[in-house]
VMD Tcl script that draws the C-alpha trace (Angstrom):
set ca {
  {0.00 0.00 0.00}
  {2.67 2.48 0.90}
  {4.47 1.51 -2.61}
  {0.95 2.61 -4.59}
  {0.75 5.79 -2.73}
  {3.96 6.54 -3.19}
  {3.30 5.72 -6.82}
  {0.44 7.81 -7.13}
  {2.10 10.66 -5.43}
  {4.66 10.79 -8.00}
  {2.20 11.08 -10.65}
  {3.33 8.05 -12.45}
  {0.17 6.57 -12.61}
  {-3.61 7.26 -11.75}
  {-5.43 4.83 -9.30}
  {-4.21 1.41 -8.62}
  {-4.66 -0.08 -11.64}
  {-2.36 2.05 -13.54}
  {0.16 1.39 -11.21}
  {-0.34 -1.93 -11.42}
  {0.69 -1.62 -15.04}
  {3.41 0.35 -14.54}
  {4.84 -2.44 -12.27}
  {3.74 -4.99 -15.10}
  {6.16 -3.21 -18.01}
  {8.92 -2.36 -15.44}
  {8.99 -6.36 -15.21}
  {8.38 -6.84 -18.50}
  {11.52 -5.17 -19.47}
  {13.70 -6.41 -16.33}
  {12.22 -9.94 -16.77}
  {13.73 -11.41 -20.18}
  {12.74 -14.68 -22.39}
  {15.66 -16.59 -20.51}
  {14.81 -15.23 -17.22}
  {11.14 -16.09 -17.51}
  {11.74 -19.55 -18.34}
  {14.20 -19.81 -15.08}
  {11.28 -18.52 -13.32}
  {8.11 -20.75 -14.68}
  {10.62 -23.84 -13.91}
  {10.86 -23.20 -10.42}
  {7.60 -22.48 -10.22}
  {7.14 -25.84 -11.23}
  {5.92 -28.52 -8.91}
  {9.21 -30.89 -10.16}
  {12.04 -29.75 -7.87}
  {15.53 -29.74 -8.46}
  {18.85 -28.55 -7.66}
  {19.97 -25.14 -9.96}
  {21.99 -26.95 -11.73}
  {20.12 -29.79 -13.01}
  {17.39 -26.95 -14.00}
  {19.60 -24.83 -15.91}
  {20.53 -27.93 -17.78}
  {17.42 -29.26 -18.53}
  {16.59 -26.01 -20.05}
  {19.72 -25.68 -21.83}
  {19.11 -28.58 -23.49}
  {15.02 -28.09 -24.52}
  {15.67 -24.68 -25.72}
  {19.25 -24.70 -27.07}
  {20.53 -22.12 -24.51}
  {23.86 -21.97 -23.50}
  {24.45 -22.81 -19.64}
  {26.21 -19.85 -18.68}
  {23.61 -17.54 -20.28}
  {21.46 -19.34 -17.66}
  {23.59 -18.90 -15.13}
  {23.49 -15.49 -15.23}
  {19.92 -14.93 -15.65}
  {19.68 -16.94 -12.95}
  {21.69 -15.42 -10.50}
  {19.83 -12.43 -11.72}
  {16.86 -13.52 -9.99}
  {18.14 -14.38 -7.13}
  {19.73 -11.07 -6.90}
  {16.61 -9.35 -7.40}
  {14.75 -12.14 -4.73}
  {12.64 -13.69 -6.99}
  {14.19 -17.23 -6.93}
  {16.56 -19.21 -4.27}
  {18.48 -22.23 -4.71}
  {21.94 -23.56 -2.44}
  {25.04 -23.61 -3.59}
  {27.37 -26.57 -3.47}
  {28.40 -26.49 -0.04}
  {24.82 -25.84 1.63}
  {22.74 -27.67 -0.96}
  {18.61 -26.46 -1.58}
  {16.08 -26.96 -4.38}
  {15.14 -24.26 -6.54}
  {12.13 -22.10 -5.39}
  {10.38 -20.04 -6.49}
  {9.74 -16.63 -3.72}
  {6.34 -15.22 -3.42}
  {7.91 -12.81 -4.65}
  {8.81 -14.10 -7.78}
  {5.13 -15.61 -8.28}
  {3.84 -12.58 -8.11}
  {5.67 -11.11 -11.04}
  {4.45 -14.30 -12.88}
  {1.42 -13.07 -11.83}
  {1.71 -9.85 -13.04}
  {2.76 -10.21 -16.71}
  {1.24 -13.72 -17.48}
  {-1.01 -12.25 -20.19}
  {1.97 -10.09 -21.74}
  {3.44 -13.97 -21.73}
  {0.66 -15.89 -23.04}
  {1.01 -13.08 -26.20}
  {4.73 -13.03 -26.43}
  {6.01 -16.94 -25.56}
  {2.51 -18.82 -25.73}
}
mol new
graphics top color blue
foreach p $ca { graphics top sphere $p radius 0.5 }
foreach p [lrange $ca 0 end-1] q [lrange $ca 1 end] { graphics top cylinder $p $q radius 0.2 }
display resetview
């Protein structure tokens, strides 16, 4: 709430919706193809370790691994997905954080991706 007023003072949007769109192209344009398939695999109910996702998807959409990599430590820069490292294994996750940007541009990806 204090986010949308702060929003609304700033006169980048009117009302909540058009704040709520603002938010949707910001992640839009932060959020790229690569990233966005990082993110709808760990919000996938098959877990796995980072590194056996990032090579899964490497290999169904011909992306190079460290291009992955990247995007993925991207996200979990920004909080929107966790995973261990080698010493202190964990799954990958997806943060509520990271669902609700799914959330927020899924019909921007239905129309872009499919």
């Amino acid at each position: 709430m204090a986010t949308q007023n702060k929003c609304m003072q700033a006169g980048a949007c009117k009302g909540s919706h058009g704040c709520v769109g603002l938010f949707r192209a910001l992640l839009f344009k932060e959020l790229n193809k690569n990233k966005i398939i990082i993110l709808r695999r760990a919000s996938s109910t098959y877990k796995s370790s980072i590194t056996s996702a990032l090579r899964e998807l490497s290999d169904n959409y011909g992306i190079p691994l460290s291009t992955l990599k990247h995007a993925a430590s991207s996200l979990k820069n920004l909080r929107l997905i966790e995973y261990g490292t080698a010493a202190k294994p964990k799954e990958l996750t997806i943060t509520k954080a990271g669902m609700d940007a799914l959330r927020l541009i899924a019909t921007e990806l239905d129309e872009t991706y499919g």
